[in-house]
Backbone bond lengths (Angstrom), bond angles and torsions (degrees), N, CA, C in turn:
res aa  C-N    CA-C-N  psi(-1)  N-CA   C-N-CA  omega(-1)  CA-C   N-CA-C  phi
1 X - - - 1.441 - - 1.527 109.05 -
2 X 1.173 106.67 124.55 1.431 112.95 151.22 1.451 153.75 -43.56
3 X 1.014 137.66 113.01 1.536 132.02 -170.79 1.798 103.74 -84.21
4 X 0.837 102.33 160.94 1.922 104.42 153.72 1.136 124.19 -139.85
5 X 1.204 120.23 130.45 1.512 129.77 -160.37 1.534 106.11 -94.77
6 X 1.642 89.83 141.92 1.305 105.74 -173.90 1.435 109.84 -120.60
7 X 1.428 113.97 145.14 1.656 91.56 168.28 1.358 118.00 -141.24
8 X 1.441 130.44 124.19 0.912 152.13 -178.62 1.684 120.74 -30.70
9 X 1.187 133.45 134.89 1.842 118.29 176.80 1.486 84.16 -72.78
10 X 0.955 162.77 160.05 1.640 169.46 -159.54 1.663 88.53 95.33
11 X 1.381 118.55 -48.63 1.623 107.32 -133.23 1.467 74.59 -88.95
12 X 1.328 126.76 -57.41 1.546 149.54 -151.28 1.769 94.34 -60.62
13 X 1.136 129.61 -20.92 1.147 119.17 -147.82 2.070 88.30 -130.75
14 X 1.333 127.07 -11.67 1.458 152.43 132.46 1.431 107.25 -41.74
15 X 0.818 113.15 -59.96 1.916 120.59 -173.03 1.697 92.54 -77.14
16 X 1.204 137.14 -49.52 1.444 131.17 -153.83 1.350 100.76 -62.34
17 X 1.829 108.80 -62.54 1.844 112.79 174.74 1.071 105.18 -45.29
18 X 1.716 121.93 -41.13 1.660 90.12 -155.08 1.494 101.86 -90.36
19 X 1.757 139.70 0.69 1.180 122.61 140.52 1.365 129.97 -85.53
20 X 1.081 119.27 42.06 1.733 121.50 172.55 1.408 78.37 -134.59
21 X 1.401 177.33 108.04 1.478 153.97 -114.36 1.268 99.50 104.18
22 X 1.203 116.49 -93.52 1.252 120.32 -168.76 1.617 111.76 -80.10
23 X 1.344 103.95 -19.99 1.771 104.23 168.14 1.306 125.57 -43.73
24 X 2.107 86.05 -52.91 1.754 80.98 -177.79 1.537 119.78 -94.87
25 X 1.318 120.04 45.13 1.254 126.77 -159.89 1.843 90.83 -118.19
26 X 1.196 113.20 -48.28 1.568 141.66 -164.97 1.840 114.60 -143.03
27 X 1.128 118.30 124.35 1.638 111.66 172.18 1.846 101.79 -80.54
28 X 0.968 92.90 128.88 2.042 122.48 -167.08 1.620 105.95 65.15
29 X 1.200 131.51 41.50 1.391 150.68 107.45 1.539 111.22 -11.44
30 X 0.834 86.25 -97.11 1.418 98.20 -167.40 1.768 107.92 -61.33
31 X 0.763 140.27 -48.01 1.576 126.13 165.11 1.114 128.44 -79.54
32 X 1.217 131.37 16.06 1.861 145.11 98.18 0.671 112.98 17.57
33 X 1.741 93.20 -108.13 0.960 148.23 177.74 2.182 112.71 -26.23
34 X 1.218 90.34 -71.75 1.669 107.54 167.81 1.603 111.66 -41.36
35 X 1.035 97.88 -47.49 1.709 115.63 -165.92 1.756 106.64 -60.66
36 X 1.479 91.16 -51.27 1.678 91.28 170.54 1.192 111.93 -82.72
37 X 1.088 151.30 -44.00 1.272 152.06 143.59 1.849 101.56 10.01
38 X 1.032 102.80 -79.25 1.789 145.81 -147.71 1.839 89.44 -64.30
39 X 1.583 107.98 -45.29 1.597 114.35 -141.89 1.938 74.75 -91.59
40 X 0.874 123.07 -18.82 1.732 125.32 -164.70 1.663 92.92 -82.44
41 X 1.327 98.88 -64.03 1.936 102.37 -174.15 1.349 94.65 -43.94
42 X 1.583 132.06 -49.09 1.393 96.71 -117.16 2.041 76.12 -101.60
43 X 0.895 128.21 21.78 1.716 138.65 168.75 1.607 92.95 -90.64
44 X 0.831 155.12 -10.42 1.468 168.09 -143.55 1.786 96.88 -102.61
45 X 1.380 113.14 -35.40 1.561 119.96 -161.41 1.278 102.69 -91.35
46 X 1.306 129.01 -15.15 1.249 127.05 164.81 1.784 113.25 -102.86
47 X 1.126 104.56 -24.28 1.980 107.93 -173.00 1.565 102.15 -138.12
48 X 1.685 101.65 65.03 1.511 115.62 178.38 1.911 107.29 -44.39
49 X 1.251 95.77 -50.25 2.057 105.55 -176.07 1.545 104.01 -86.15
50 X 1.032 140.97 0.57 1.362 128.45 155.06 1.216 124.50 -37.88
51 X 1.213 146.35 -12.75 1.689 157.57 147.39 1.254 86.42 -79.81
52 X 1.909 97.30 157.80 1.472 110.78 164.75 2.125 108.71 -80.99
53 X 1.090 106.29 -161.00 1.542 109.65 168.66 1.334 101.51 -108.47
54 X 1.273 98.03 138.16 1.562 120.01 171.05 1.665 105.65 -30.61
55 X 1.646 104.38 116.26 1.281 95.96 164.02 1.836 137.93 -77.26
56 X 1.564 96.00 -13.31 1.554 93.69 179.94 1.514 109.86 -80.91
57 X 1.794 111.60 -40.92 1.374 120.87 175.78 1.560 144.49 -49.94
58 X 0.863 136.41 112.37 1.437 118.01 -148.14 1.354 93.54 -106.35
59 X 1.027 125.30 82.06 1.580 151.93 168.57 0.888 133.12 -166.10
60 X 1.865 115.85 81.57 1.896 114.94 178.03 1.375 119.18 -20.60
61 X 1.009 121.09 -28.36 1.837 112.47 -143.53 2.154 89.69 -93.17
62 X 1.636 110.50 -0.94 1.371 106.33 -166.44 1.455 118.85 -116.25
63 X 1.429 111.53 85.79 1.600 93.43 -177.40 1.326 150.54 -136.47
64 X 1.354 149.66 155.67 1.235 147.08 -164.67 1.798 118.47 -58.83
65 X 1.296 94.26 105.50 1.922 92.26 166.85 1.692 103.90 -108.94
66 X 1.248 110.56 117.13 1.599 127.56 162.25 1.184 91.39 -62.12
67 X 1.776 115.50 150.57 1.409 132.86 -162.45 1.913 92.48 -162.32
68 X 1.510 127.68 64.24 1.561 113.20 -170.36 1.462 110.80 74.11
69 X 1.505 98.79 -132.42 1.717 83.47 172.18 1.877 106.87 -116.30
70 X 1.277 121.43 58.83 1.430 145.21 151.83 1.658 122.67 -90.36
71 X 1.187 91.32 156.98 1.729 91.43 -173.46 1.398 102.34 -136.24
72 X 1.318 144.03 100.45 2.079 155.40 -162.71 1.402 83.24 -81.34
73 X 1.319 148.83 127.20 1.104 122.77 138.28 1.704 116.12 -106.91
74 X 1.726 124.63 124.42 0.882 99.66 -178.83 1.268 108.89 -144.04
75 X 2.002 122.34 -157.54 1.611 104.80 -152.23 1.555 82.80 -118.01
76 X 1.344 153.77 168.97 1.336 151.69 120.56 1.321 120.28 -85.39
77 X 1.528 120.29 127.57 1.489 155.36 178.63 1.508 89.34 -97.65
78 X 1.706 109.97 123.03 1.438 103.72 137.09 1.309 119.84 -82.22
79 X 1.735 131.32 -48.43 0.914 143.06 169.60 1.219 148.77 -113.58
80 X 1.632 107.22 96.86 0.976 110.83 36.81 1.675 109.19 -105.36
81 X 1.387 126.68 169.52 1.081 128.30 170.99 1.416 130.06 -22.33
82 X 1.163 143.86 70.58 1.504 133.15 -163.84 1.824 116.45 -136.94
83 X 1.068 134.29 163.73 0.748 145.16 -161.35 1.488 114.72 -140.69
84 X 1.221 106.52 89.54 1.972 102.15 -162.83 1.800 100.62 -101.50
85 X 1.165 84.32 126.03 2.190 101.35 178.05 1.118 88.24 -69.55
86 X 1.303 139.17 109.89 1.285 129.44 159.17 2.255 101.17 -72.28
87 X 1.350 114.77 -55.04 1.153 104.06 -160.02 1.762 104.21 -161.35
88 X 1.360 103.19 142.16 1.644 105.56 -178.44 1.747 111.50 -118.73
89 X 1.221 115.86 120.46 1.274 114.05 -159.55 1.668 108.76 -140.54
90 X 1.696 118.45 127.37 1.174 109.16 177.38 1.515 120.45 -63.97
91 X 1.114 145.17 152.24 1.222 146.78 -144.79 1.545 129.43 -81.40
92 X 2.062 94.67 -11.25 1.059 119.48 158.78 1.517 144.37 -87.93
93 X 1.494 81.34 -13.74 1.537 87.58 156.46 1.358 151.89 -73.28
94 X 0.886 150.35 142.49 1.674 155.28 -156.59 1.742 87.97 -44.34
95 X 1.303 104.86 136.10 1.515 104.69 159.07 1.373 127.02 -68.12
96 X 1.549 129.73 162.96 1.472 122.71 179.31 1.598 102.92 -82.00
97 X 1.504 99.19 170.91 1.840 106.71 -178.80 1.574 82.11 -117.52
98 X 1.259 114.58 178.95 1.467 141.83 149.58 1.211 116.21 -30.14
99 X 1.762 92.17 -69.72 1.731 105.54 -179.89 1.988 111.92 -37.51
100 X 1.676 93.12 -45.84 1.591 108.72 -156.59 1.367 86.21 -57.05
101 X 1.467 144.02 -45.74 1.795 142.94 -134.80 1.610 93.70 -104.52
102 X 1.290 123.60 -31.44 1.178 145.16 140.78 1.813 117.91 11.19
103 X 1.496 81.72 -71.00 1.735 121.44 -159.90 1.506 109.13 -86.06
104 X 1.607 109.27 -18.03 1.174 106.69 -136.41 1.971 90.06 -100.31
């Protein structure tokens, strides 16, 4: 069975910095960057639990896929089948809380 991926304005807007980010770091940087990003999620629709679950979060259903040095964090729906981006974050950034997935 299939999942379908969803993605969050948090996550969508996670991916945008970190390709204007890596843009101005390198010219095609940043759509790289996205590209692997993108090619990782979208393997997600067939192997939703292939990441472990978020270890700070205390909610199985939410979890961390490393992507380089990126961090997917997202929720799994069986029903119906879905796959929600909660958020895309370089690896240096502050981790999310509860509250943060919360909001999202």
């Amino acid at each position: 069975m299939s999942h379908e991926i969803v993605w969050s304005d948090n996550a969508k807007r996670g991916l945008r910095i970190s390709q204007s980010d890596y843009e101005d770091l390198r010219a095609g940087g940043g759509r790289k960057t996205v590209a692997a990003i993108l090619r990782s999620v979208a393997q997600l629709a067939q192997f939703p639990r292939r990441a472990p679950v978020h270890p700070r979060l205390e909610d199985p259903s939410i979890r961390r896929l490393v992507i380089k040095s990126h961090i997917v964090v997202y929720r799994v729906w069986d029903d119906p089948p879905t796959v929600q981006i909660l958020a895309v974050r370089h690896g240096r950034q502050l981790g999310l809380s509860i509250e943060d997935v919360e909001q999202i």
